[in-house]
DRENTI-837400 format. One line per field, with one value per residue (C-alpha): residue number from 1; x, y, z. Coordinates in pm, 1 decimal, always signed. Layout:
BEGIN
num = c(NUM | ...)
xx = c(X | ...)
yy = c(Y | ...)
zz = c(Z | ...)
//
This chain:
BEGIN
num = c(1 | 2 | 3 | 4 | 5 | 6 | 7 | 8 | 9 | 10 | 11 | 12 | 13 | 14 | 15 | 16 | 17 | 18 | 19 | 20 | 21 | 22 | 23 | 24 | 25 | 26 | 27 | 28 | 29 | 30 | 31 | 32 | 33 | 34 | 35 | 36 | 37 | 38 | 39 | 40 | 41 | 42 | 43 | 44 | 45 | 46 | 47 | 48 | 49 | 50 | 51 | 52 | 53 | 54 | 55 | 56 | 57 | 58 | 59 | 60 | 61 | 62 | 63 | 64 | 65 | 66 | 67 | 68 | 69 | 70 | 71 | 72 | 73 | 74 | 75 | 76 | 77 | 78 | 79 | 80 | 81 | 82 | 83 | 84 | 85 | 86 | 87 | 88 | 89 | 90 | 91 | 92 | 93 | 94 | 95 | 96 | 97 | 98 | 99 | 100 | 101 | 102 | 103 | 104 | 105 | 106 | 107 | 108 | 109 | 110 | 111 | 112 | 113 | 114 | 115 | 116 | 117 | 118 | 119 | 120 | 121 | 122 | 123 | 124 | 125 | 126 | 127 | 128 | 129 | 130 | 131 | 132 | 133 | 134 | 135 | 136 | 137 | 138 | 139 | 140 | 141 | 142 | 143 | 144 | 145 | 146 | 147 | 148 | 149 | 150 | 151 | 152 | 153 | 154 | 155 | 156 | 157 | 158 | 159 | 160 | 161 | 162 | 163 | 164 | 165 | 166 | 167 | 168 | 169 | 170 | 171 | 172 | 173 | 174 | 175 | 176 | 177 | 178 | 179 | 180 | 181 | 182 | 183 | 184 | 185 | 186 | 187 | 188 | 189 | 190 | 191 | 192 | 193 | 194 | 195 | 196 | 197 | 198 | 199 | 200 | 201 | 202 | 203 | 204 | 205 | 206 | 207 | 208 | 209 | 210 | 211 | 212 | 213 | 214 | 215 | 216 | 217 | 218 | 219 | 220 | 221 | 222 | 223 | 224 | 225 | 226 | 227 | 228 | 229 | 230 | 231 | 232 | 233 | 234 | 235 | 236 | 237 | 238 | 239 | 240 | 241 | 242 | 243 | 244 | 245 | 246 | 247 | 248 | 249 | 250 | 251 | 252 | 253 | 254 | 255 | 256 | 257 | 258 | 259 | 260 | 261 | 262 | 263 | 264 | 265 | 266 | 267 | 268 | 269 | 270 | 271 | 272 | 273 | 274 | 275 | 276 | 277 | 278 | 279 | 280 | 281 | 282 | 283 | 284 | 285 | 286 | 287 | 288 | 289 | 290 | 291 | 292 | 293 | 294 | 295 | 296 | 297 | 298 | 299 | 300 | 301 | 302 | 303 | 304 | 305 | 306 | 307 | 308 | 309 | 310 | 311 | 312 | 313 | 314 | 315 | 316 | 317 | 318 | 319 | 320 | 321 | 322 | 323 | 324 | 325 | 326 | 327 | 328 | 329 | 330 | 331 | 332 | 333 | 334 | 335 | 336 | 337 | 338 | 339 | 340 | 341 | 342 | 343 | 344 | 345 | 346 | 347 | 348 | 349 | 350 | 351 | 352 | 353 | 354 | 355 | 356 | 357 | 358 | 359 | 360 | 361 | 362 | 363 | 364 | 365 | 366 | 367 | 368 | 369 | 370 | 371 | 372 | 373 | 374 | 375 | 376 | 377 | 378 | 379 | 380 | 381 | 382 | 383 | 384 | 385 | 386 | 387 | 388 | 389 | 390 | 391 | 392 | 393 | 394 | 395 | 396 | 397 | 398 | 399 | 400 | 401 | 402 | 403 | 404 | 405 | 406 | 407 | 408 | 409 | 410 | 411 | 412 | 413 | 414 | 415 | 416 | 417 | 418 | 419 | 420 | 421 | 422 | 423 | 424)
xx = c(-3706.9 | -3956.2 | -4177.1 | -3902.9 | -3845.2 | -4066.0 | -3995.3 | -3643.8 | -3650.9 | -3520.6 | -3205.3 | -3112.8 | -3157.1 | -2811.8 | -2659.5 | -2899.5 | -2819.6 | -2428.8 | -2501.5 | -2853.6 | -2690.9 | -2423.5 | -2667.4 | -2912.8 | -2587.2 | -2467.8 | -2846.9 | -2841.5 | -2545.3 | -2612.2 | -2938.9 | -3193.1 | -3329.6 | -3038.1 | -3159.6 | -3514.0 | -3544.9 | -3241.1 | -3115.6 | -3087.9 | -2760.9 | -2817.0 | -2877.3 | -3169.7 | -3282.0 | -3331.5 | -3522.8 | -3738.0 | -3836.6 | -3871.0 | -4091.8 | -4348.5 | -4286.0 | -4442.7 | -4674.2 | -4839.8 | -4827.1 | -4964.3 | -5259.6 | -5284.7 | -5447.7 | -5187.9 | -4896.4 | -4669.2 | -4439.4 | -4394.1 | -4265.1 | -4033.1 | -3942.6 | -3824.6 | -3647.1 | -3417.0 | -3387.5 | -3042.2 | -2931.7 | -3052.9 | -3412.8 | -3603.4 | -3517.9 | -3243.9 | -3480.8 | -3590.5 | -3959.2 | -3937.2 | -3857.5 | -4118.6 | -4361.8 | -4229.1 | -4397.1 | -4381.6 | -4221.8 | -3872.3 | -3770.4 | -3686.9 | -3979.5 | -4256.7 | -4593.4 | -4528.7 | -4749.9 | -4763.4 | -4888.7 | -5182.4 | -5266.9 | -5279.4 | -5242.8 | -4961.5 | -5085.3 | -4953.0 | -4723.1 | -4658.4 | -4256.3 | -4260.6 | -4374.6 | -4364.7 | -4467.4 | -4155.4 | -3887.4 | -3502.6 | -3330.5 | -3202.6 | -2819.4 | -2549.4 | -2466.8 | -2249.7 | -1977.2 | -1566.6 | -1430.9 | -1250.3 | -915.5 | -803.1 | -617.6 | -314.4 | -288.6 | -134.8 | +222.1 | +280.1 | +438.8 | +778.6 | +799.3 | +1088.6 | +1024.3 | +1228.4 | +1385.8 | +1508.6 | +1622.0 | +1988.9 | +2051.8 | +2399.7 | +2400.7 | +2584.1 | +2849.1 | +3031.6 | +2778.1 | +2603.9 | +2282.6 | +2111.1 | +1777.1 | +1549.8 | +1360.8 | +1484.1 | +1236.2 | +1095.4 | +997.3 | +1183.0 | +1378.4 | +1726.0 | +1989.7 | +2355.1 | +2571.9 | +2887.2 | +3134.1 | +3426.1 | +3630.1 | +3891.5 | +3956.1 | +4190.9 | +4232.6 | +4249.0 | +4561.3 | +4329.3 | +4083.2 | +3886.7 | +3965.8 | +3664.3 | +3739.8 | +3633.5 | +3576.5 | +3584.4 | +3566.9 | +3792.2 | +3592.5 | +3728.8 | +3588.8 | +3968.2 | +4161.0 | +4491.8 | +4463.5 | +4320.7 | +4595.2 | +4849.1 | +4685.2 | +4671.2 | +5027.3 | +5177.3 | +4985.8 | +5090.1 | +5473.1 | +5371.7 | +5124.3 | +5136.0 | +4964.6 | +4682.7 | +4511.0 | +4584.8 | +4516.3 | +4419.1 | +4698.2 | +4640.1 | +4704.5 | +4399.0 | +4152.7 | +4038.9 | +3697.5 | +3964.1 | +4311.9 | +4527.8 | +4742.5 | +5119.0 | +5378.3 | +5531.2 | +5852.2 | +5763.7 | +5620.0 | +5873.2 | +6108.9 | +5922.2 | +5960.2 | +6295.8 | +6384.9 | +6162.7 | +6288.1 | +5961.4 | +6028.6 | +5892.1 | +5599.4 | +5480.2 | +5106.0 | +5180.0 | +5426.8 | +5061.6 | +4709.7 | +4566.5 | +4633.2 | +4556.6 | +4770.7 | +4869.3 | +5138.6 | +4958.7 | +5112.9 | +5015.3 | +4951.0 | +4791.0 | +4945.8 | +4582.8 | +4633.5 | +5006.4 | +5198.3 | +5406.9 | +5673.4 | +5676.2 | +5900.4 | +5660.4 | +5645.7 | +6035.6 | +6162.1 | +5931.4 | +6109.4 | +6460.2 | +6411.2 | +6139.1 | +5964.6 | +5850.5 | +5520.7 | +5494.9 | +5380.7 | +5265.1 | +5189.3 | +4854.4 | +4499.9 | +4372.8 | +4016.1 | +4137.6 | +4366.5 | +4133.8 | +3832.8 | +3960.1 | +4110.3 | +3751.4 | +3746.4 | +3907.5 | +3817.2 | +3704.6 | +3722.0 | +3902.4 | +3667.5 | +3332.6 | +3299.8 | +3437.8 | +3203.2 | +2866.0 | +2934.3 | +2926.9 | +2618.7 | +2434.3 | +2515.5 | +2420.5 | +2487.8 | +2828.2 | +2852.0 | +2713.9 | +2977.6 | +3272.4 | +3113.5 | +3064.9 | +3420.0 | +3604.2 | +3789.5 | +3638.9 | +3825.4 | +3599.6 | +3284.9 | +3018.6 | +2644.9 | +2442.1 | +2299.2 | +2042.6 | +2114.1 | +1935.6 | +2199.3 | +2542.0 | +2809.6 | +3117.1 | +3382.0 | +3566.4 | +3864.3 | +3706.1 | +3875.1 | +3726.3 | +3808.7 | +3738.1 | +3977.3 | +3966.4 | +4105.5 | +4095.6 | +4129.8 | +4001.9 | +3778.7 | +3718.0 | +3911.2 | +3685.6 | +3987.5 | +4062.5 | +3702.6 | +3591.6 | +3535.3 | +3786.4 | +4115.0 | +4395.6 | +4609.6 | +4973.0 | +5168.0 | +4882.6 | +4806.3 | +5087.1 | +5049.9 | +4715.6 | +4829.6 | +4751.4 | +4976.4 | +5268.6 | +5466.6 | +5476.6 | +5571.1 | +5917.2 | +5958.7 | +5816.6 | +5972.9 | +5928.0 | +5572.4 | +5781.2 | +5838.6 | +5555.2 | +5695.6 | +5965.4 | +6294.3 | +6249.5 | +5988.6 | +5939.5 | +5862.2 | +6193.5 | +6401.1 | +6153.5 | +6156.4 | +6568.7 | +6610.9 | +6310.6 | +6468.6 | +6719.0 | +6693.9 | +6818.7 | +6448.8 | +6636.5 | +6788.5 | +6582.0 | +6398.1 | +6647.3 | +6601.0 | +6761.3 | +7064.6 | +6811.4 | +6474.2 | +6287.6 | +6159.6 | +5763.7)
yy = c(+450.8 | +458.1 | +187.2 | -21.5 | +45.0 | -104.9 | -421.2 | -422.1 | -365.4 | -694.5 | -659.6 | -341.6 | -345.4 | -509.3 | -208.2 | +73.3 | +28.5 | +101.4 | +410.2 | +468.6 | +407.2 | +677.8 | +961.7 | +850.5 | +839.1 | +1187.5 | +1325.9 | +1166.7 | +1303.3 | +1651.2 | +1703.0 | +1672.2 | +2032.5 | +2161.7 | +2031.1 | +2219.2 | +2383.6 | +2254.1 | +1963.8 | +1636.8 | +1420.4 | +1115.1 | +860.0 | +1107.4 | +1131.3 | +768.3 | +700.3 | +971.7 | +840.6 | +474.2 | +566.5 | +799.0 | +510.3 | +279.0 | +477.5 | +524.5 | +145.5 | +4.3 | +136.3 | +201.4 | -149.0 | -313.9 | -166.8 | +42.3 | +109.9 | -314.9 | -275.4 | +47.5 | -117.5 | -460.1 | -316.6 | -141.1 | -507.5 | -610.1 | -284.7 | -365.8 | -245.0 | +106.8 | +212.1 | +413.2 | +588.3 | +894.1 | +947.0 | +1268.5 | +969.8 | +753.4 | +1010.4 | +1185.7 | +1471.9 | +1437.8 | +1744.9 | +1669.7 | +1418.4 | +1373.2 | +1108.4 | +1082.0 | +931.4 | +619.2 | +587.9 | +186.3 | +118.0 | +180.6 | +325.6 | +123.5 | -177.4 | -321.0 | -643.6 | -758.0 | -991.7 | -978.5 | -1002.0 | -598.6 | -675.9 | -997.3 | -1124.3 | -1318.9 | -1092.8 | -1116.4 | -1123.1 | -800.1 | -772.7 | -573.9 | -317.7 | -293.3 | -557.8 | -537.2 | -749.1 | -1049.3 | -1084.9 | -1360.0 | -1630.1 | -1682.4 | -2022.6 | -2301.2 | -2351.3 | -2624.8 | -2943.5 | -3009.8 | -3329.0 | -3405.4 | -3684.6 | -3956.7 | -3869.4 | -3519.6 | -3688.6 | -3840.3 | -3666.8 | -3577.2 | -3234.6 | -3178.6 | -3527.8 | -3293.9 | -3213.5 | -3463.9 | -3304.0 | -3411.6 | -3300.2 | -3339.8 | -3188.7 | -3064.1 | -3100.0 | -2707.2 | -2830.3 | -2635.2 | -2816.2 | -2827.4 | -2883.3 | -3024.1 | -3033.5 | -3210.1 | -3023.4 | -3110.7 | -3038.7 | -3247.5 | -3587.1 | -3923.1 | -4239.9 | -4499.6 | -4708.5 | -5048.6 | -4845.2 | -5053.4 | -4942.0 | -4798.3 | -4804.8 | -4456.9 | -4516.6 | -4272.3 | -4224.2 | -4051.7 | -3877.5 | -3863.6 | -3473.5 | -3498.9 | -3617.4 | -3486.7 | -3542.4 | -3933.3 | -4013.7 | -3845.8 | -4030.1 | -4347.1 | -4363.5 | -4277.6 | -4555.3 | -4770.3 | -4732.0 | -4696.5 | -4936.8 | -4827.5 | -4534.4 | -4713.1 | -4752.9 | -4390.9 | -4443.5 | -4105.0 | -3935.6 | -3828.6 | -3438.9 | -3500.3 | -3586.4 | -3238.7 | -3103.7 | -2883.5 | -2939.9 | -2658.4 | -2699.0 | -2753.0 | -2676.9 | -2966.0 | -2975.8 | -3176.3 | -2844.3 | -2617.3 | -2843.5 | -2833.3 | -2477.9 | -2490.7 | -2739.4 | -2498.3 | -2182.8 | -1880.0 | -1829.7 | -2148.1 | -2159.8 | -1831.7 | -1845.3 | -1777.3 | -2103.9 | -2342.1 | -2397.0 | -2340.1 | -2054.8 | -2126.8 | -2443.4 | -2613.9 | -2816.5 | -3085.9 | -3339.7 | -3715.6 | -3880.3 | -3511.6 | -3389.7 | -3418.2 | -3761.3 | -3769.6 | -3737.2 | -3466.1 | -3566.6 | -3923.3 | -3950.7 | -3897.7 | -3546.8 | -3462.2 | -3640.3 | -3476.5 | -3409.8 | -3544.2 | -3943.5 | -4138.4 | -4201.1 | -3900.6 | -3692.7 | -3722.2 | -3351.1 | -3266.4 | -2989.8 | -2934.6 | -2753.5 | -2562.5 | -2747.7 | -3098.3 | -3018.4 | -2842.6 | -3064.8 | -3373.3 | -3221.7 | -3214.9 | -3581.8 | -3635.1 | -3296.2 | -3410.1 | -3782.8 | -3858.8 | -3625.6 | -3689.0 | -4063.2 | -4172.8 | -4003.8 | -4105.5 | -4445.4 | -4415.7 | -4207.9 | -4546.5 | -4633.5 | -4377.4 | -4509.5 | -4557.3 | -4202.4 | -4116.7 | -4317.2 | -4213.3 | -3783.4 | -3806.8 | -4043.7 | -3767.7 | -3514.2 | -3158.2 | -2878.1 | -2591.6 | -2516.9 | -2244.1 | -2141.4 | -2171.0 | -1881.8 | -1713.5 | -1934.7 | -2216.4 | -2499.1 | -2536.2 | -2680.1 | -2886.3 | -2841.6 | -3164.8 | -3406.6 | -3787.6 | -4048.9 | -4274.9 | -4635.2 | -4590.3 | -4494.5 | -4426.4 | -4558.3 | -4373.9 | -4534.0 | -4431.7 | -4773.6 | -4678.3 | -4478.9 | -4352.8 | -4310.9 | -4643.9 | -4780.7 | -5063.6 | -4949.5 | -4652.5 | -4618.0 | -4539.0 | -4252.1 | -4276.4 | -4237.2 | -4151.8 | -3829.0 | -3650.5 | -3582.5 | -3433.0 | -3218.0 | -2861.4 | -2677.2 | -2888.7 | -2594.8 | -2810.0 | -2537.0 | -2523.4 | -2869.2 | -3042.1 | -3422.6 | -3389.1 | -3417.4 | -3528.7 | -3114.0 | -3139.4 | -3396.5 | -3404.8 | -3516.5 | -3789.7 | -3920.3 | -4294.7 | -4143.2 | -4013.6 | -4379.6 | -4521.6 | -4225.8 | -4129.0 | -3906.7 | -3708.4 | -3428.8 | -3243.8 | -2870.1 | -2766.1 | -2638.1 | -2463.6 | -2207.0 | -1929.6 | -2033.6 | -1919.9 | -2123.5 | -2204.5 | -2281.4 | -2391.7 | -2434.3 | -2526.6 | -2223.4 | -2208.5)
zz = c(-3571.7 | -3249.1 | -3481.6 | -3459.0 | -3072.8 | -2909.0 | -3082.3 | -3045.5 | -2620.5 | -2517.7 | -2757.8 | -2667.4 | -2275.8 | -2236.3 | -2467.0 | -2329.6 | -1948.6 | -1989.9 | -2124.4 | -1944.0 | -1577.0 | -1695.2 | -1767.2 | -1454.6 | -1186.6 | -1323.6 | -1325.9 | -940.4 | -846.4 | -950.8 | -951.9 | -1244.2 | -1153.8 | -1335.4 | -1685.8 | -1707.6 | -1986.4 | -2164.0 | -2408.4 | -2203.8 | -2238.7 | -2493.5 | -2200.0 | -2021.7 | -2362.4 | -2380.5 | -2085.7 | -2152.4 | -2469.0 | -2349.3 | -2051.4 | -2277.9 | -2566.9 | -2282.4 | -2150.4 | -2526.2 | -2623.4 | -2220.2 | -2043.1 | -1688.5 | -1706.7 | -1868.2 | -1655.0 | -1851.6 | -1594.4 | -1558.9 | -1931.6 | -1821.3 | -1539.4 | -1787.5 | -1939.2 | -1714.9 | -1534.2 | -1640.7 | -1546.5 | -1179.5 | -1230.3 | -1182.8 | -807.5 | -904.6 | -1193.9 | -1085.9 | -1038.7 | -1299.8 | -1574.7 | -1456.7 | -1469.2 | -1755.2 | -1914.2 | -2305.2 | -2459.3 | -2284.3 | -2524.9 | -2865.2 | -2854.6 | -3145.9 | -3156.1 | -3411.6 | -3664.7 | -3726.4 | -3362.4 | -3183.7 | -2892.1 | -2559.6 | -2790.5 | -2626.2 | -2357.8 | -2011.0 | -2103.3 | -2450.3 | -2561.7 | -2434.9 | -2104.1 | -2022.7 | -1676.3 | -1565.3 | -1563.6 | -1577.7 | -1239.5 | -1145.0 | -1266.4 | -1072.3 | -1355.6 | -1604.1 | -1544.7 | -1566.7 | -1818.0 | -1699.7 | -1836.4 | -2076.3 | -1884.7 | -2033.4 | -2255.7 | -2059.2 | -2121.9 | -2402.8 | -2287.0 | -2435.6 | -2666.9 | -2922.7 | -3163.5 | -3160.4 | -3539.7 | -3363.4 | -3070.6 | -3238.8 | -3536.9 | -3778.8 | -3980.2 | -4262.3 | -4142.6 | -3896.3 | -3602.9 | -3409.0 | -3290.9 | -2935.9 | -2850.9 | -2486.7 | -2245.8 | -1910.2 | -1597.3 | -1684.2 | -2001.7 | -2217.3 | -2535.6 | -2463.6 | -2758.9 | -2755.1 | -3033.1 | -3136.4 | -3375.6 | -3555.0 | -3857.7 | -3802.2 | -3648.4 | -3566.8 | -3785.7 | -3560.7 | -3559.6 | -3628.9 | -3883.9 | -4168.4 | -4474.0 | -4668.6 | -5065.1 | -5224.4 | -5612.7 | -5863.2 | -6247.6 | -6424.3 | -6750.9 | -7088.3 | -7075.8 | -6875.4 | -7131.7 | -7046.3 | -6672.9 | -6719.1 | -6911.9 | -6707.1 | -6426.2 | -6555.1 | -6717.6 | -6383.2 | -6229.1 | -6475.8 | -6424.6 | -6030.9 | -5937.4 | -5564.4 | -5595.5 | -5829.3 | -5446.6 | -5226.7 | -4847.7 | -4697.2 | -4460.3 | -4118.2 | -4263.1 | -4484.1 | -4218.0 | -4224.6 | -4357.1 | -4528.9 | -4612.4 | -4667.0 | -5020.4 | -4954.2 | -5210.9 | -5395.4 | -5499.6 | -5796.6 | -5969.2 | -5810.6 | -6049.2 | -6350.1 | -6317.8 | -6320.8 | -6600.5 | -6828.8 | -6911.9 | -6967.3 | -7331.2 | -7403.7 | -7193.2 | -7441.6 | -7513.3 | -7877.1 | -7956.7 | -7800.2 | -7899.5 | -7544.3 | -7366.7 | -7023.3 | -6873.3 | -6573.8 | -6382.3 | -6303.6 | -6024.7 | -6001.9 | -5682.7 | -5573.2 | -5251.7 | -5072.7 | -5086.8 | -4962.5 | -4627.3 | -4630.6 | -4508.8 | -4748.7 | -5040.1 | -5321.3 | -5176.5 | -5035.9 | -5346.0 | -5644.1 | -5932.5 | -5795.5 | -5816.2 | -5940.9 | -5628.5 | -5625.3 | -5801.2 | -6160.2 | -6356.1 | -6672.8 | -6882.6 | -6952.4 | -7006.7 | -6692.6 | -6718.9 | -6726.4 | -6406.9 | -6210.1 | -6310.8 | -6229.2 | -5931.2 | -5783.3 | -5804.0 | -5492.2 | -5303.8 | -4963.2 | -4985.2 | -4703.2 | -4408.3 | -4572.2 | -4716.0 | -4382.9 | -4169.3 | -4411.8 | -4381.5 | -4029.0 | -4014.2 | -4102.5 | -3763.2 | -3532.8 | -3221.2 | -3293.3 | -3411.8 | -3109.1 | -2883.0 | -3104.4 | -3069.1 | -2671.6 | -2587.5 | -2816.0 | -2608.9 | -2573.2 | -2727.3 | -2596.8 | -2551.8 | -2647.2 | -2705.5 | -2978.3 | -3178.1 | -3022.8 | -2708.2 | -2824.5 | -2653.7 | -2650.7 | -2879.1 | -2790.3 | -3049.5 | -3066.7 | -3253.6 | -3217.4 | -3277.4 | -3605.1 | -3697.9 | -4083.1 | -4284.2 | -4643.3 | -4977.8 | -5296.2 | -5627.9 | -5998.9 | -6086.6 | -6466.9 | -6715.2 | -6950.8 | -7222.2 | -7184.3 | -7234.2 | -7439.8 | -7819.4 | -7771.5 | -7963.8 | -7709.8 | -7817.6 | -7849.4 | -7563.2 | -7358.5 | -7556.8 | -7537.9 | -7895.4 | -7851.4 | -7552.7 | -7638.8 | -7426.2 | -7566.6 | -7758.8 | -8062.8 | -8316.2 | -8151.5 | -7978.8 | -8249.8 | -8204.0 | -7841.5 | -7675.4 | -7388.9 | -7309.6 | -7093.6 | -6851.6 | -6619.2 | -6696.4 | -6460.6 | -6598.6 | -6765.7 | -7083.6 | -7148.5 | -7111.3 | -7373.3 | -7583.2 | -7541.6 | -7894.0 | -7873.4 | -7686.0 | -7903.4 | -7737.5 | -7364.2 | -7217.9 | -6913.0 | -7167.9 | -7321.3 | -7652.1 | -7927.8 | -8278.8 | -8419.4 | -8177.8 | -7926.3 | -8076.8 | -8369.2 | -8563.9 | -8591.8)
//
């Protein structure tokens, strides 16, 4: 370890003096008479062995206390040193004669005593406190300037004069048609996985070619439109008695009343809806499987809040303009108050116009079925109906003046063959 000492001076001299200036201020302060005789404290200890280290490497001629005195230089030099160190008797350190250097080998001016010296430092030194990183400067790029989320919220983004990103949003779930709105055409297919449904659909329109093209009602500009009951279903209800609606006289065990134009699509207060099932201008129903109704169904989910307000996302300014000019309906903050969002009900000038463009059935190459599959309906109680596919209509329906004899039972009476019924 002391072989290595004397080599290793100049690195350690920064390290030694913190705790060296320790041990010699407490030795000062209490008086080093105190310590005869017994173990010094690890910084005495130190300086002890450095000054007889020096004194065995430098001769008198080649100024071992200029080394000793080196040393100690960053801590401020040797004057506060007491003269018992510089003159220190051996036997009062843990110091050992190493056995790789000679004697009085060390030169004036070598890298252990060299003859410019460092200045004189102050001590041991405070550490200075890390300056806190400068504040970054706000910047929103341009794409997060004007932005729409999710069709319904018209984001705003910008710095206020502290800096700090400041957000303002736009929200709305329901808005205005404009009295001069452009029509925007929504098409739609209707799949031949719907069978029942796309036939029910398209024989309706057929007899009915008004509602071939559905312009969206006021009620449905909503993100979501609450269901309304129809009277069209109410009176399928009642034209069929319960007995023969019996899982056990079908093939398909879960079925639906299925109206045609769908009441999203209606006013309610127009006659397809306050006349259903009384005249023929209002909603058409059949009887049919639960996955063709509520498949097709999702056809025309949404199409009169959402198509309406992604065409006009391609123009953002005017999204913008038709968002700020809309009136406010209240006003809150953000999560985590992060900006502040202005419920509103704009006013848009697209409105839009739903229409199947292709039925699938009805396809080149396909075979039609006769009379638009009511044969092939599986919740038609054929066992006990069985010249009447008709069953699963209403009574108002077309398909009954074409088709006059088919009915021969009364379906508002309980199921009771063979008086009223055919047996299965």
């Amino acid at each position: 370890m002391v072989d290595t000492f004397i080599e290793a001076l100049p690195a350690i001299a920064q390290i030694g003096c913190f705790i060296l200036i320790l041990a010699l201020k407490l030795v000062i302060d209490i008086g080093l008479s105190i310590f005869r005789g017994r173990a010094l404290i690890a910084g005495v200890d130190m300086a002890l062995t450095a000054a007889e280290l020096t004194n065995y490497v430098y001769s008198k001629g080649e100024d071992p206390l200029g080394a000793f005195s080196w040393w100690l230089s960053p801590c401020g030099g040797t004057d506060l040193v007491p003269d018992e160190i510089n003159n220190a008797p051996t036997g009062k350190s843990s110091y050992k004669q190493p056995k790789k250097i000679k004697k009085h080998s060390g030169k004036k001016g070598d890298e252990g005593n060299p003859r410019s010296r460092p200045k004189p430092g102050t001590g041991p030194s405070k550490p200075k406190p890390k300056p806190k990183p400068p504040k970054k400067k706000c910047n929103v790029p341009p794409k997060q300037r004007t932005k729409v989320i999710a069709s319904k919220i018209l984001q705003l983004q910008s710095c206020d004069s502290n800096d700090n990103r400041v957000t303002e949003q736009y929200y709305f779930t329901t808005m205005t048609y404009h009295s001069t709105a452009t029509e925007h055409l929504v098409t739609k297919t209707c799949s031949s996985i719907w069978t029942q449904a796309c036939y029910h659909y398209s024989s309706a329109n057929r007899e009915n070619p008004h509602w071939t093209r559905l312009t969206c009602p006021q009620a449905a500009a909503t993100a979501s439109r609450d269901r309304e009951g129809a009277k069209a279903t109410n009176t399928w209800s009642k034209e069929h008695d319960k007995s023969w609606e019996e899982e056990k006289y079908r093939e398909q065990d879960k079925c639906d009343r299925d109206e045609w134009p769908p009441a999203y699509l209606l006013e309610p207060d127009g006659p397809e809806m306050l006349e259903g099932g009384q005249t023929k201008k209002g909603q058409r129903v059949r009887f049919m499987p639960r996955e063709d109704n509520r498949k097709a169904g999702n056809v025309w989910r949404g199409v009169c809040f959402h198509p309406a307000l992604e065409k006009l996302k391609g123009d953002l300014l005017e999204y913008q303009r038709m968002c700020q000019a809309a009136p406010i309906l209240s006003t809150g903050q953000l999560p985590q108050g992060s900006g502040i969002r202005h419920v509103i009900e704009p006013v848009i000038n697209i409105r839009p116009v739903f229409t199947f463009s292709e039925y699938q059935h009805s396809a080149a190459g396909n075979t039609p079925l006769r009379d638009d599959g009511l044969w092939e309906n599986k919740c038609w109680p054929s066992g006990i109906a069985k010249t009447d596919p008709g069953w699963a209509l209403l009574s108002i329906d077309e398909w009954h003046d074409k088709n006059p004899n088919a009915k021969k039972w009364d379906y508002k009476k309980p199921y009771n063959p063979p008086t009223n019924g055919d047996k299965p």
